[in-house]
mmCIF file of the N, C-alpha and C atoms, coordinates in Angstrom:
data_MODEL
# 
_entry.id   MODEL 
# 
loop_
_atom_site.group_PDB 
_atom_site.id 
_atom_site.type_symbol 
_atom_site.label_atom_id 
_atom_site.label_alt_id 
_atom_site.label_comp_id 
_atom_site.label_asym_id 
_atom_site.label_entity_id 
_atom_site.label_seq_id 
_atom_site.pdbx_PDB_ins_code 
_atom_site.Cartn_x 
_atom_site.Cartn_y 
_atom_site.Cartn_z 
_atom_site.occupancy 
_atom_site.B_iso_or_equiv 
_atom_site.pdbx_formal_charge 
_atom_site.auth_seq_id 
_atom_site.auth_comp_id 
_atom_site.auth_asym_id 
_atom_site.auth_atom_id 
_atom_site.pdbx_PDB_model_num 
ATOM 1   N N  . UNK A 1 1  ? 7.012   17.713  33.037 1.00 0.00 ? 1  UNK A N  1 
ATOM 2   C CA . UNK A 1 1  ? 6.093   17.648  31.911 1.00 0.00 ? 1  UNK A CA 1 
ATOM 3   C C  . UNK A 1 1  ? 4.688   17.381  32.439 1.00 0.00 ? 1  UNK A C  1 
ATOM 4   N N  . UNK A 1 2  ? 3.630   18.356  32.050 1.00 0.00 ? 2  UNK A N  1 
ATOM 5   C CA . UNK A 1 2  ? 2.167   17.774  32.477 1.00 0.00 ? 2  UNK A CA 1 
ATOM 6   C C  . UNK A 1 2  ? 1.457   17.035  31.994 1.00 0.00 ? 2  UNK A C  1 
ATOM 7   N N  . UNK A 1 3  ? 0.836   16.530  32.401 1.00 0.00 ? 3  UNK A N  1 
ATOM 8   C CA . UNK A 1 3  ? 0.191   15.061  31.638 1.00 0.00 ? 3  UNK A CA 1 
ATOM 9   C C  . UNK A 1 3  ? -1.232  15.286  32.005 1.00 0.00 ? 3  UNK A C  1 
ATOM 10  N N  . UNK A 1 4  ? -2.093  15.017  30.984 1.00 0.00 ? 4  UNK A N  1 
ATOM 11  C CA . UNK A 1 4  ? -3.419  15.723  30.592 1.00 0.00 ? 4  UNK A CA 1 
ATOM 12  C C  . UNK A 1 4  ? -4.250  14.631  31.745 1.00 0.00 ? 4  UNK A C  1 
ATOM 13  N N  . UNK A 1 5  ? -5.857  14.645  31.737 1.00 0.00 ? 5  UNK A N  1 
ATOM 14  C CA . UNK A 1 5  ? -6.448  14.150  32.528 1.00 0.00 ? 5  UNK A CA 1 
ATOM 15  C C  . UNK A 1 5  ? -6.741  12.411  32.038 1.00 0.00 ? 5  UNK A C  1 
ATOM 16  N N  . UNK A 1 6  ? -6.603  12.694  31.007 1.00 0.00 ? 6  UNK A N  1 
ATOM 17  C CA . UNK A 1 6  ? -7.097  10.964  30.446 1.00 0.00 ? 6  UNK A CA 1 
ATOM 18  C C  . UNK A 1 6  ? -5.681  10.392  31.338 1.00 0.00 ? 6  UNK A C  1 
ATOM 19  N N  . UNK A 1 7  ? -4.486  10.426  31.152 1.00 0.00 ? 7  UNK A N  1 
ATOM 20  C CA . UNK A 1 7  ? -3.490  10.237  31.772 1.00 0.00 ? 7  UNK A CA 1 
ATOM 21  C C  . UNK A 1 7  ? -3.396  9.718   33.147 1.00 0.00 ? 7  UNK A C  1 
ATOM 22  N N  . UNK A 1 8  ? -3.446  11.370  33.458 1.00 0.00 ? 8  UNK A N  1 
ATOM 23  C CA . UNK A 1 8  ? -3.818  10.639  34.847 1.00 0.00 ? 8  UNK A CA 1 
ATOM 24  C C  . UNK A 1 8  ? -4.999  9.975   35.461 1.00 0.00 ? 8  UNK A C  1 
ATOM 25  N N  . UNK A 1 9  ? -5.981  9.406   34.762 1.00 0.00 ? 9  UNK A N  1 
ATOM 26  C CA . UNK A 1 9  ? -7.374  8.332   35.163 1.00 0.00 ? 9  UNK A CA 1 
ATOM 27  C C  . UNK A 1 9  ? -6.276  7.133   35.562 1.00 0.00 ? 9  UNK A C  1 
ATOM 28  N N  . UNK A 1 10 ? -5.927  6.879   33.807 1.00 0.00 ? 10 UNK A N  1 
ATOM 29  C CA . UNK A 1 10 ? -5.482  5.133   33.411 1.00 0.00 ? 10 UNK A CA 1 
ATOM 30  C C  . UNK A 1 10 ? -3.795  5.369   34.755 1.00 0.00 ? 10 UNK A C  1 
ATOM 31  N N  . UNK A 1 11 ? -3.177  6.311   35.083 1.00 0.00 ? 11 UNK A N  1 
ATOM 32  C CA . UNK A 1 11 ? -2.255  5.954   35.893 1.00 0.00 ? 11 UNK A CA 1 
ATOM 33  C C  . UNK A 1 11 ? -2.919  5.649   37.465 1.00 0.00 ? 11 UNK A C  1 
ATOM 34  N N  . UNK A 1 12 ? -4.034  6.175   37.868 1.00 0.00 ? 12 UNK A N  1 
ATOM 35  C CA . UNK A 1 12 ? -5.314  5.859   39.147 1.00 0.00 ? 12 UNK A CA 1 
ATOM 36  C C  . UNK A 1 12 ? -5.536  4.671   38.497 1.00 0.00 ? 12 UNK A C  1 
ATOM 37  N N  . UNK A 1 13 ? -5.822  4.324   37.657 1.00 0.00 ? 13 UNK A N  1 
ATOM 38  C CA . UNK A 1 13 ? -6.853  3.124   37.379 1.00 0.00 ? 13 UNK A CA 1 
ATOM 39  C C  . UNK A 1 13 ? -5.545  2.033   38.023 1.00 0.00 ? 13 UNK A C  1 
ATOM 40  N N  . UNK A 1 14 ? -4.310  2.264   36.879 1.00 0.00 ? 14 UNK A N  1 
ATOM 41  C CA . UNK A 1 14 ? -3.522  0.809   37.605 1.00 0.00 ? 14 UNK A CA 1 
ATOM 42  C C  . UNK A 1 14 ? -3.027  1.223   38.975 1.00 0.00 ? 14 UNK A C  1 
ATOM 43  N N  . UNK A 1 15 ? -2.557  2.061   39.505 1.00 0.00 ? 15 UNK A N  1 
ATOM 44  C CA . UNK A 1 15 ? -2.407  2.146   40.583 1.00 0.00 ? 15 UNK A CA 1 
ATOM 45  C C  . UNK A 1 15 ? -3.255  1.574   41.916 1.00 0.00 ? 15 UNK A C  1 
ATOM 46  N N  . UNK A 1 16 ? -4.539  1.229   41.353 1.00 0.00 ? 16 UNK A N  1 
ATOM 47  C CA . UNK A 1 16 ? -5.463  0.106   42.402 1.00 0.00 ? 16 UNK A CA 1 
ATOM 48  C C  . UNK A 1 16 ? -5.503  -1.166  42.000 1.00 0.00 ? 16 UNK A C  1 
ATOM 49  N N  . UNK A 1 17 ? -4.861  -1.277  40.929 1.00 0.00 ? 17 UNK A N  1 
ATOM 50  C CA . UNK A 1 17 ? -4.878  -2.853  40.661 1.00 0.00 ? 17 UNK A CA 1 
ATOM 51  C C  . UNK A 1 17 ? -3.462  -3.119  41.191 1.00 0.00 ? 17 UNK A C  1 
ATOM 52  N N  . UNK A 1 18 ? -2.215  -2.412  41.239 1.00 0.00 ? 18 UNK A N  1 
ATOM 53  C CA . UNK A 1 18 ? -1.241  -2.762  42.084 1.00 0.00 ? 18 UNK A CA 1 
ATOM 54  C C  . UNK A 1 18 ? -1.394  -2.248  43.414 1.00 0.00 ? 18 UNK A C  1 
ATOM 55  N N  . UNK A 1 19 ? -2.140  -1.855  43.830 1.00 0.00 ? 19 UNK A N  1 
ATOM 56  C CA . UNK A 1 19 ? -2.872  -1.741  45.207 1.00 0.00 ? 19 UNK A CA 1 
ATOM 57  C C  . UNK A 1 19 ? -3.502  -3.540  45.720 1.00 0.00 ? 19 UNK A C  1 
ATOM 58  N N  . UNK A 1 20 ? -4.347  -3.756  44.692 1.00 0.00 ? 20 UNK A N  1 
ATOM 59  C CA . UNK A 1 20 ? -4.502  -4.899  45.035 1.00 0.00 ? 20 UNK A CA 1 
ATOM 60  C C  . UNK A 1 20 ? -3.818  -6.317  44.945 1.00 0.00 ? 20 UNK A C  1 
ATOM 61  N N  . UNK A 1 21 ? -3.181  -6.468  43.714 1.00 0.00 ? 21 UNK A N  1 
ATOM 62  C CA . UNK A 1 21 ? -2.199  -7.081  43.948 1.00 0.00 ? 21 UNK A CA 1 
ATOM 63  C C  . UNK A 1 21 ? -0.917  -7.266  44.633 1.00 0.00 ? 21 UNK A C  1 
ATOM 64  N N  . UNK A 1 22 ? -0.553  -6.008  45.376 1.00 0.00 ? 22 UNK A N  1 
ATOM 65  C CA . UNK A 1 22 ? 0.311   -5.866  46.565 1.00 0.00 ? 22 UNK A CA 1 
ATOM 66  C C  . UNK A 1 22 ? -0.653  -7.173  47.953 1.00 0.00 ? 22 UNK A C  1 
ATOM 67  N N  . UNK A 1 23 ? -1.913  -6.181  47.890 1.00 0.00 ? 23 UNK A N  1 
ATOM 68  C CA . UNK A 1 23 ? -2.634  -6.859  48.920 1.00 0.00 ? 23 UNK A CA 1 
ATOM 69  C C  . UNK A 1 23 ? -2.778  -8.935  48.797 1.00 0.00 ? 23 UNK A C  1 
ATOM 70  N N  . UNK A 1 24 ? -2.816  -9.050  47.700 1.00 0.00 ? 24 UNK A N  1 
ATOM 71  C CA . UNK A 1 24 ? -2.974  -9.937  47.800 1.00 0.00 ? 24 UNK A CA 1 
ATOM 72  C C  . UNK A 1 24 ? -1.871  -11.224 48.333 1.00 0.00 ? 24 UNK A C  1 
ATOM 73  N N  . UNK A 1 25 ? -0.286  -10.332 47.437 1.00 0.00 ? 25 UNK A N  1 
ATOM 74  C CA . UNK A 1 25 ? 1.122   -10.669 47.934 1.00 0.00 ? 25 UNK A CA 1 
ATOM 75  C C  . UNK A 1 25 ? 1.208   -10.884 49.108 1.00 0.00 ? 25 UNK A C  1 
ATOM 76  N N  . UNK A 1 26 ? 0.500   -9.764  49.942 1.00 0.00 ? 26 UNK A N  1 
ATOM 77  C CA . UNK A 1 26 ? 0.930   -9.720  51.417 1.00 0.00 ? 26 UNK A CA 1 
ATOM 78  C C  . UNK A 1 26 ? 0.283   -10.756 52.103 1.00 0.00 ? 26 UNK A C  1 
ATOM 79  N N  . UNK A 1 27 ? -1.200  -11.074 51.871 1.00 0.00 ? 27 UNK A N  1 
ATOM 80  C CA . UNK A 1 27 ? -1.795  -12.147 52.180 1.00 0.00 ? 27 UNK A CA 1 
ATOM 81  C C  . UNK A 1 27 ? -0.974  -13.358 52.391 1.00 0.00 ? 27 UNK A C  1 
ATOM 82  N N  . UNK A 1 28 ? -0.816  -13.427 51.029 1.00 0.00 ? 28 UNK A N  1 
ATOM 83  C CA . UNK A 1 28 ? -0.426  -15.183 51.268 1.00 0.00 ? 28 UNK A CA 1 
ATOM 84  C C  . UNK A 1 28 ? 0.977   -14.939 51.727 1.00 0.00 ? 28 UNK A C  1 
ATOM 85  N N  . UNK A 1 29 ? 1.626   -14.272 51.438 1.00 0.00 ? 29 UNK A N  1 
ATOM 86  C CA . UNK A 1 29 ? 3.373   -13.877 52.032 1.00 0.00 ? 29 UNK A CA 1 
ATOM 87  C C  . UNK A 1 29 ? 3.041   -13.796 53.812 1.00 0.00 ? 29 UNK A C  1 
ATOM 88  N N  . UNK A 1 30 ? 2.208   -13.774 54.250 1.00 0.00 ? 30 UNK A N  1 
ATOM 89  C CA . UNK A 1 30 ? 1.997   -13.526 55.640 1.00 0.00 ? 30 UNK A CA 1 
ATOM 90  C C  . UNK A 1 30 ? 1.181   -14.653 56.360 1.00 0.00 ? 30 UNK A C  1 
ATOM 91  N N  . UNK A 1 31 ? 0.362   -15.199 55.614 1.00 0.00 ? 31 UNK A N  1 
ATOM 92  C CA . UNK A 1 31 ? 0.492   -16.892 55.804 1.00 0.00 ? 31 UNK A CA 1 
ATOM 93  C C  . UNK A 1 31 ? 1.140   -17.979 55.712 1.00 0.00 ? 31 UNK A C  1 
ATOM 94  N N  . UNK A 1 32 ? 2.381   -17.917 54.966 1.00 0.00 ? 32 UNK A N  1 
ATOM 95  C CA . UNK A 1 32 ? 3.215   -18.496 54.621 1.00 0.00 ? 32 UNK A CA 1 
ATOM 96  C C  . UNK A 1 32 ? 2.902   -19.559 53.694 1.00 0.00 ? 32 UNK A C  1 
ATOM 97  N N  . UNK A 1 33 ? 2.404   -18.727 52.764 1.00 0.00 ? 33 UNK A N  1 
ATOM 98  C CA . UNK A 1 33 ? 2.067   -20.036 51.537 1.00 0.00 ? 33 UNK A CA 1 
ATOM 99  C C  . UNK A 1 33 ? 2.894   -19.419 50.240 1.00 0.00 ? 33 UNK A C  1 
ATOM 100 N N  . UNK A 1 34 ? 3.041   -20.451 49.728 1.00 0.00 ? 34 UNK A N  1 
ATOM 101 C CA . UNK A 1 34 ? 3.374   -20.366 48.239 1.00 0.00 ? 34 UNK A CA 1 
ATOM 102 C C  . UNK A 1 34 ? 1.779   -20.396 47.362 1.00 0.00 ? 34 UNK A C  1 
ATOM 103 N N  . UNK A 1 35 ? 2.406   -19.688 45.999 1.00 0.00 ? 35 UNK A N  1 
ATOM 104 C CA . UNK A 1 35 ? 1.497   -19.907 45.331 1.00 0.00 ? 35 UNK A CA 1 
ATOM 105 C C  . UNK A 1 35 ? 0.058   -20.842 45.307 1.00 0.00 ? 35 UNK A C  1 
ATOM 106 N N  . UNK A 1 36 ? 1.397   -21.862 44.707 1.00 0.00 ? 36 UNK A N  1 
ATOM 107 C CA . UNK A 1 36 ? 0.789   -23.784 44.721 1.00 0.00 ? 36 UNK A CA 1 
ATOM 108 C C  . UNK A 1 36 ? -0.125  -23.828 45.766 1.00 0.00 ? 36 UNK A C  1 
ATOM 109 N N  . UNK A 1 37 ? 0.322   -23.470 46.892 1.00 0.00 ? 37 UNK A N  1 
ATOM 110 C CA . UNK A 1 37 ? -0.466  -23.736 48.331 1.00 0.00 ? 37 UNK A CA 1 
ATOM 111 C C  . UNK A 1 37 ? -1.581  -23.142 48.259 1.00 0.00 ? 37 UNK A C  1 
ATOM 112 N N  . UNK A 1 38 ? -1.313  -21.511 48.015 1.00 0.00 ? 38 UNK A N  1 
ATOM 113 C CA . UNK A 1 38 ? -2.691  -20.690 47.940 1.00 0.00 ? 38 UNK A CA 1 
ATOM 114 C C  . UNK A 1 38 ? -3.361  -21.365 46.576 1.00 0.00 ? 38 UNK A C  1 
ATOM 115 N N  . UNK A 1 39 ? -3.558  -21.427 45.585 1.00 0.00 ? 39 UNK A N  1 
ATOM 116 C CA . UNK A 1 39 ? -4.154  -22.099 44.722 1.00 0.00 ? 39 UNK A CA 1 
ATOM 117 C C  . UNK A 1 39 ? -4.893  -23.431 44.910 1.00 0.00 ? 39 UNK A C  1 
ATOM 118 N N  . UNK A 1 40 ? -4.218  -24.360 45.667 1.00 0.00 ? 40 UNK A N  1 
ATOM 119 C CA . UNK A 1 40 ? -4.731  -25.327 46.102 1.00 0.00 ? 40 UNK A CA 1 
ATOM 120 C C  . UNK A 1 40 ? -6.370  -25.237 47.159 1.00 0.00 ? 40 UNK A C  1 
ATOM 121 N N  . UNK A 1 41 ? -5.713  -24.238 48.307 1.00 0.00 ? 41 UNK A N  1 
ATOM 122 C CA . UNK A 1 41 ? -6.713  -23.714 48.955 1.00 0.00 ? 41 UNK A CA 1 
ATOM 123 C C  . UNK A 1 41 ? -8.433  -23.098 48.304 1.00 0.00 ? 41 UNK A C  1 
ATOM 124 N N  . UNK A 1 42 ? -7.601  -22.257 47.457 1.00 0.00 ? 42 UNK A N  1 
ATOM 125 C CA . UNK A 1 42 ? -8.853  -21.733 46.589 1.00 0.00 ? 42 UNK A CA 1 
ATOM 126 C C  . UNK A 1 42 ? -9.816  -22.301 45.420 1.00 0.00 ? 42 UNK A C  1 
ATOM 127 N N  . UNK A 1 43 ? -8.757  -23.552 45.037 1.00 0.00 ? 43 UNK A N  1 
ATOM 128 C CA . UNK A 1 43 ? -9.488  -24.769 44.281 1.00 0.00 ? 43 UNK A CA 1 
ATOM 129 C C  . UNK A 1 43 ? -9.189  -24.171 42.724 1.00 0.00 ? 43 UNK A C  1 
ATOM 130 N N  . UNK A 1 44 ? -8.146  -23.462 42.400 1.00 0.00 ? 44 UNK A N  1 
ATOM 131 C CA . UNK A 1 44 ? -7.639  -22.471 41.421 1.00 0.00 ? 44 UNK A CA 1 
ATOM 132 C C  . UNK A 1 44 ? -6.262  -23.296 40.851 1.00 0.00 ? 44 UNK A C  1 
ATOM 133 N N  . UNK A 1 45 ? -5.491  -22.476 39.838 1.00 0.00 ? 45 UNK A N  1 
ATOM 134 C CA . UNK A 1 45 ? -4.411  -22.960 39.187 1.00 0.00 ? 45 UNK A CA 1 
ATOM 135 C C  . UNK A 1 45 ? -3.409  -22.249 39.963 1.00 0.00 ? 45 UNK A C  1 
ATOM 136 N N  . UNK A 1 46 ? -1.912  -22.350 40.228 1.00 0.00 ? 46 UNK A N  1 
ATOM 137 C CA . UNK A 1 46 ? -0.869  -21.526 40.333 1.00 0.00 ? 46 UNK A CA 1 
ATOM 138 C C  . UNK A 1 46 ? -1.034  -20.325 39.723 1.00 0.00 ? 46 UNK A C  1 
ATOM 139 N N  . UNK A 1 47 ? -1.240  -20.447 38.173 1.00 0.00 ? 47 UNK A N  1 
ATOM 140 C CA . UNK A 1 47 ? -1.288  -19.726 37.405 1.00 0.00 ? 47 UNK A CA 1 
ATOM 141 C C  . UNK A 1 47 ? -2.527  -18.416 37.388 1.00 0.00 ? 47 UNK A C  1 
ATOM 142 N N  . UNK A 1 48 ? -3.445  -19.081 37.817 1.00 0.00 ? 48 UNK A N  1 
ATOM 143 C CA . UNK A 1 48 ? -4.355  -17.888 38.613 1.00 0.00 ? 48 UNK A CA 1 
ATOM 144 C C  . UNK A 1 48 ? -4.098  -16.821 38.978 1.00 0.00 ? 48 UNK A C  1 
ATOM 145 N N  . UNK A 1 49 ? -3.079  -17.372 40.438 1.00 0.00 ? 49 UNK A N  1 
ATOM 146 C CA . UNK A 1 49 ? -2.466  -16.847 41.309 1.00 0.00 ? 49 UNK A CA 1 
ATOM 147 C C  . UNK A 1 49 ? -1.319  -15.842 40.845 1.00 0.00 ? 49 UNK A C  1 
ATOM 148 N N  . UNK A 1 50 ? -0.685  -16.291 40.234 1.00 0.00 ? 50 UNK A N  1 
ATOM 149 C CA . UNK A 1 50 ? 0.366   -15.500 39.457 1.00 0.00 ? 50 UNK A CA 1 
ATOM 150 C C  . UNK A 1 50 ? -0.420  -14.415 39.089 1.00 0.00 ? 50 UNK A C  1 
ATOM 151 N N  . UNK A 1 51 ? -1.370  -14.498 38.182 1.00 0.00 ? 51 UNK A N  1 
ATOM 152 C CA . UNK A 1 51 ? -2.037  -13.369 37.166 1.00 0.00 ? 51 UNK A CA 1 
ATOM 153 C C  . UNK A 1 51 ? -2.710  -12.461 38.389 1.00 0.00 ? 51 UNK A C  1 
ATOM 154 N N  . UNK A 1 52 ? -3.433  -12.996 39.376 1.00 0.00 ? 52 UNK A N  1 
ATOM 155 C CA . UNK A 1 52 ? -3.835  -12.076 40.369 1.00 0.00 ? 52 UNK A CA 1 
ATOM 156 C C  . UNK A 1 52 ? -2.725  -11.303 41.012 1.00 0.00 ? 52 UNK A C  1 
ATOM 157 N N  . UNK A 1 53 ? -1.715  -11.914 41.222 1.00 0.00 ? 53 UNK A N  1 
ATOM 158 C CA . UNK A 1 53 ? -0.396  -10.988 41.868 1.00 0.00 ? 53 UNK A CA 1 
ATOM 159 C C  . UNK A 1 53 ? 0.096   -10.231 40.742 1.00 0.00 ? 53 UNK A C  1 
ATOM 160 N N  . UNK A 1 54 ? 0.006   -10.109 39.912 1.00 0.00 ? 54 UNK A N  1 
ATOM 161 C CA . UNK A 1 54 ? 1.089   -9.650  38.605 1.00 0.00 ? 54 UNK A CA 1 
ATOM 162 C C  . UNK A 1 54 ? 0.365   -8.166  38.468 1.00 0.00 ? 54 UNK A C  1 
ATOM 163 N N  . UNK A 1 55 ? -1.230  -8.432  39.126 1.00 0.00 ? 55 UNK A N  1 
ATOM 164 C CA . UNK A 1 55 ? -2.456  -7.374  38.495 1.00 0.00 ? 55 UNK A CA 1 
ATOM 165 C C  . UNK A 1 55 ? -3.078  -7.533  37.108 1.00 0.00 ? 55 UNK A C  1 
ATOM 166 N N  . UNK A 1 56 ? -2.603  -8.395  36.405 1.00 0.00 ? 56 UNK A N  1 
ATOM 167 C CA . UNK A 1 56 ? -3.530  -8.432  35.484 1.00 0.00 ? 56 UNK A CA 1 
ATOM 168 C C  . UNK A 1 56 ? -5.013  -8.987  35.370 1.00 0.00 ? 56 UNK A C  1 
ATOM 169 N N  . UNK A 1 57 ? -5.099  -9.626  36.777 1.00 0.00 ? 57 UNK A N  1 
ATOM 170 C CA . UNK A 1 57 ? -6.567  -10.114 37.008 1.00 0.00 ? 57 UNK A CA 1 
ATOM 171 C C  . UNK A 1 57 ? -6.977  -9.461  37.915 1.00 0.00 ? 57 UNK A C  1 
ATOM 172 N N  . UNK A 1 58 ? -8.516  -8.689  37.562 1.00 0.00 ? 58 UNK A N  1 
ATOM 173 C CA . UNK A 1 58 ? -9.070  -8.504  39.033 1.00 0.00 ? 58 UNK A CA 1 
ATOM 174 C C  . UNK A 1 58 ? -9.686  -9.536  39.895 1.00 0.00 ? 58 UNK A C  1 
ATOM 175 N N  . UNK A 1 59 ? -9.636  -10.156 40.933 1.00 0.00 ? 59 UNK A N  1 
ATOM 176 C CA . UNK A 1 59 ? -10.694 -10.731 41.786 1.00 0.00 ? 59 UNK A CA 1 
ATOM 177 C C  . UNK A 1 59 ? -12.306 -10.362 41.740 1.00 0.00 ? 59 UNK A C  1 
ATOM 178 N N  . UNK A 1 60 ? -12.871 -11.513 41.676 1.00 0.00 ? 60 UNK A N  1 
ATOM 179 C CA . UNK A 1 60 ? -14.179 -11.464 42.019 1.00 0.00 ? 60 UNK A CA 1 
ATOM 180 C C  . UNK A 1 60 ? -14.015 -11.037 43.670 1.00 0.00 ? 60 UNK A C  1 
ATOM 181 N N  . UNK A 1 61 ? -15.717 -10.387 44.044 1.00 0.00 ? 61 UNK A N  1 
ATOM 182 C CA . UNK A 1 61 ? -16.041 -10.633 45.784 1.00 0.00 ? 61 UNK A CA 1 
ATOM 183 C C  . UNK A 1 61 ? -15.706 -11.684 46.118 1.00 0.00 ? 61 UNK A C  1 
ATOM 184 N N  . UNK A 1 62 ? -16.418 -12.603 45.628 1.00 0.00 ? 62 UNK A N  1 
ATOM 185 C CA . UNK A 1 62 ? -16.289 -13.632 46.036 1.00 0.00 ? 62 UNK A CA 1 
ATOM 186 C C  . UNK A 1 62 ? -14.853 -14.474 46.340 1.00 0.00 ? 62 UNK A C  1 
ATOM 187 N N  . UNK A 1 63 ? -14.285 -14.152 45.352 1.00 0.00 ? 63 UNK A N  1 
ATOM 188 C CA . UNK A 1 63 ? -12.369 -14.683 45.333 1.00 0.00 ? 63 UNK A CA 1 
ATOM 189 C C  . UNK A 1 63 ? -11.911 -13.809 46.195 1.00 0.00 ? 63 UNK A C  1 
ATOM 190 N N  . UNK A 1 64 ? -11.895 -12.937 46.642 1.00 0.00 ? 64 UNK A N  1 
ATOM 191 C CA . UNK A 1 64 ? -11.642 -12.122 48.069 1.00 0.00 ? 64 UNK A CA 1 
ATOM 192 C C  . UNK A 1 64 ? -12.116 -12.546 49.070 1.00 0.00 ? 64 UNK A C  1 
ATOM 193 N N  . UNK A 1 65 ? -13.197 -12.863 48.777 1.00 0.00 ? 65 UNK A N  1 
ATOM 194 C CA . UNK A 1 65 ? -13.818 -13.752 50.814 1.00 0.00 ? 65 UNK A CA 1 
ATOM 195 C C  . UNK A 1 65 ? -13.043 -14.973 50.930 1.00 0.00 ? 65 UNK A C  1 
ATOM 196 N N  . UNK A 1 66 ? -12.713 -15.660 49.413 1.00 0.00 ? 66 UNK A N  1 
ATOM 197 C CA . UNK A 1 66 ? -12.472 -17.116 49.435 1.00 0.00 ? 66 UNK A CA 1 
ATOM 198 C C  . UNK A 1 66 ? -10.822 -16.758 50.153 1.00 0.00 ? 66 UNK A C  1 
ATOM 199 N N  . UNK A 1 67 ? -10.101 -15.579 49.517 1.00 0.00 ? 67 UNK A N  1 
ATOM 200 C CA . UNK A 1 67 ? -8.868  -15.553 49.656 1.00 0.00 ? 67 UNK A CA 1 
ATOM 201 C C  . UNK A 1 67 ? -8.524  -15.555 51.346 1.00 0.00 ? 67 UNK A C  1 
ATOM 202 N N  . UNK A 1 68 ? -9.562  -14.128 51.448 1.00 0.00 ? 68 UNK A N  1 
ATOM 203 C CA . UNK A 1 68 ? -8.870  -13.802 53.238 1.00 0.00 ? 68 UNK A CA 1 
ATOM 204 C C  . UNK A 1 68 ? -9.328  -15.120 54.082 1.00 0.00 ? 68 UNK A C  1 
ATOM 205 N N  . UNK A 1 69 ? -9.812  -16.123 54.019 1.00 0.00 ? 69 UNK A N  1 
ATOM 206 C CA . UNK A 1 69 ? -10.885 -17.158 54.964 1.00 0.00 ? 69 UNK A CA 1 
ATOM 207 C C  . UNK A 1 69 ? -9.161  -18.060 54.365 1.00 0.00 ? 69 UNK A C  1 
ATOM 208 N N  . UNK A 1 70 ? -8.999  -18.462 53.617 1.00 0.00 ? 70 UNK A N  1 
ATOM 209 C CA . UNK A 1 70 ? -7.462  -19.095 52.854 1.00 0.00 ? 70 UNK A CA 1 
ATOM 210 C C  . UNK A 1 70 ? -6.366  -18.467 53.699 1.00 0.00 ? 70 UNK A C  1 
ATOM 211 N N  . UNK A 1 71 ? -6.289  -17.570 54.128 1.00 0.00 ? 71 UNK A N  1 
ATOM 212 C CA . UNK A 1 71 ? -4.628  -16.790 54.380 1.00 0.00 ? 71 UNK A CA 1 
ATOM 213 C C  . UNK A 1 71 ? -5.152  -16.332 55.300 1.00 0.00 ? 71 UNK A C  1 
ATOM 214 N N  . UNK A 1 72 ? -6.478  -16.640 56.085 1.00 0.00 ? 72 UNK A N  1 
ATOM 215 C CA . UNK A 1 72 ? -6.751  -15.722 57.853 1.00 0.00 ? 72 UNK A CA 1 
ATOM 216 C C  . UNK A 1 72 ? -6.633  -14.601 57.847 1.00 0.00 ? 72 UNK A C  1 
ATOM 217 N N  . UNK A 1 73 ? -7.015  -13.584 57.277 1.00 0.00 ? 73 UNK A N  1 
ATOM 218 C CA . UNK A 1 73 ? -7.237  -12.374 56.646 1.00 0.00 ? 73 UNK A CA 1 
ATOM 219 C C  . UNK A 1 73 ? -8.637  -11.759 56.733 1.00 0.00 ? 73 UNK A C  1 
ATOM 220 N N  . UNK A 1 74 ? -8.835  -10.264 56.990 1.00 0.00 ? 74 UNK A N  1 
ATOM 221 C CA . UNK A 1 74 ? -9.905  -10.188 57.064 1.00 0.00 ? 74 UNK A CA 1 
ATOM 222 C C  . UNK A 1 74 ? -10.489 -9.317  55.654 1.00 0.00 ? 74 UNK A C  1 
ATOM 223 N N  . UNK A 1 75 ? -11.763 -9.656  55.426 1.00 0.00 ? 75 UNK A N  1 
ATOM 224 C CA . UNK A 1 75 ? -12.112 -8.228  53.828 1.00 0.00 ? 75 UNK A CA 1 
ATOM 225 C C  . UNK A 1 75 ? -12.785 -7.195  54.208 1.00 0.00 ? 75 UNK A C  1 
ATOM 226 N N  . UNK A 1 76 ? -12.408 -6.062  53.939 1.00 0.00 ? 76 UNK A N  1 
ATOM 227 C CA . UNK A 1 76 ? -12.991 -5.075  54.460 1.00 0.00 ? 76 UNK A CA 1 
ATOM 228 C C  . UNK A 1 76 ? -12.402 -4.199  55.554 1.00 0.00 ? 76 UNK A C  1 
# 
């Protein structure tokens, strides 16, 4: 079945927000933190954290520099 162009935008559009929320998984999954931990680090809630992994939040720049400098990661 073909699926018109508006379609395929909004399926690109989330496809980089679970782009980034993969990225962010891998982060702290590769530092070995939990949530709690990464949250703590970033001066944030668990719950933050959750919503940034889930994709329903985008990150600020700034919450990206804060993240990779948190989990030894580099941006960019």
């Amino acid at each position: 079945m073909a699926q018109g162009p508006e379609f395929v935008r909004e399926y690109e559009a989330l496809e980089e927000e679970f782009a980034l929320a993969s990225a962010v998984i891998g982060a702290r999954a590769h530092a070995g933190l939990t949530q709690e931990e990464l949250a703590e680090r970033l001066g944030t809630s668990q719950s933050a954290i959750a919503r940034l992994e889930s994709g329903r939040s985008r990150p600020s720049a700034t919450t990206l520099a804060k993240l990779a400098a948190a989990t030894g990661t580099k941006c960019g």
